[in-house]
C-alpha positions in Angstrom: 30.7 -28.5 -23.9 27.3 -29.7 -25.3 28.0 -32.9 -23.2 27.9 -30.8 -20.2 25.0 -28.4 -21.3 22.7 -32.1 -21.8 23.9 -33.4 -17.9 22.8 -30.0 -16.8 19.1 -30.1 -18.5 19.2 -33.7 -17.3 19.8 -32.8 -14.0 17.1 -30.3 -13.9 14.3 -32.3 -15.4 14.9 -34.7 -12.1 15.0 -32.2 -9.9 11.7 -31.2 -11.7 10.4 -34.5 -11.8 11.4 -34.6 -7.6 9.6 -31.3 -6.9 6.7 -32.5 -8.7 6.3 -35.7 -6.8 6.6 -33.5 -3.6 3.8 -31.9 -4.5 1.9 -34.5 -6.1 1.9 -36.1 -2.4 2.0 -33.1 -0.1 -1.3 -31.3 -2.4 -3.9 -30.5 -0.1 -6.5 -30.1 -2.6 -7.4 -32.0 -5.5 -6.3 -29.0 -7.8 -2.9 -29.0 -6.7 -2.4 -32.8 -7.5 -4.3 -32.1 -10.6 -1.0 -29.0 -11.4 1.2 -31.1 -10.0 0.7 -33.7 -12.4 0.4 -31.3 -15.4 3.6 -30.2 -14.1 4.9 -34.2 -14.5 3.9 -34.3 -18.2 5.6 -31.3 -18.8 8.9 -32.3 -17.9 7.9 -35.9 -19.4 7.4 -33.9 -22.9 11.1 -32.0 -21.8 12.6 -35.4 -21.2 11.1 -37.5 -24.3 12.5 -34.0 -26.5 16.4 -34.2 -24.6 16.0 -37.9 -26.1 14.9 -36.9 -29.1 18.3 -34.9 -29.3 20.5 -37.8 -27.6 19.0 -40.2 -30.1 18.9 -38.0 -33.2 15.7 -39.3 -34.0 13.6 -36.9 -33.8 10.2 -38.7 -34.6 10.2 -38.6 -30.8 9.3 -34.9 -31.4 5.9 -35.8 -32.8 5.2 -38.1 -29.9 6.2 -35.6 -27.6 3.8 -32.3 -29.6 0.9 -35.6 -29.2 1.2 -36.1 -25.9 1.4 -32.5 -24.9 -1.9 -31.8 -27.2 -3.6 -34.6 -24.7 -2.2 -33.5 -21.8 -4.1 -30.3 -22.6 -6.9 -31.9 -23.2 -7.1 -33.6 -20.2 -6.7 -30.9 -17.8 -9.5 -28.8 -19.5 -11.7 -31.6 -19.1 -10.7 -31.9 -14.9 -10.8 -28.3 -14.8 -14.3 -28.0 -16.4 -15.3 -31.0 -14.1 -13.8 -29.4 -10.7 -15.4 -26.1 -11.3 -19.1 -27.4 -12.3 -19.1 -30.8 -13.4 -19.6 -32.6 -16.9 
């Protein structure tokens, strides 16, 4: 059953991951591509935690809390610089 349960959320993270690139390259502004590709590290943070789980190593956790922290970062600092520059 948990077999099944981790295909599913596999499944979904690409059809995430599909949905995001379709918007990624259909954006007709700059701040679409710019949610679009929060979007991508979102499901990249989803994907590196189902691993973590797979693997049962779950120092991937702390990579994945890391790279969400940054991801943050880094659209505040786009957001600040779309709306009225650095």
């Amino acid at each position: 059953m948990a077999e099944i349960i981790l295909s599913f959320a596999g499944v979904l993270i690409l059809g995430g991951i599909l949905c995001a690139v379709v918007r990624l390259a259909i954006g007709r502004s700059v701040i679409d591509r710019v949610v679009a590709i929060d979007m991508l590290t979102i499901i990249a943070i989803s994907l590196i935690a189902l691993y973590a789980h797979l693997s049962g190593r779950f120092l991937y956790l702390d990579v994945a809390l890391v790279y969400g922290g940054l991801s943050f970062l880094a659209v505040l600092a786009v957001a600040r610089y779309l709306e009225r520059g650095l």
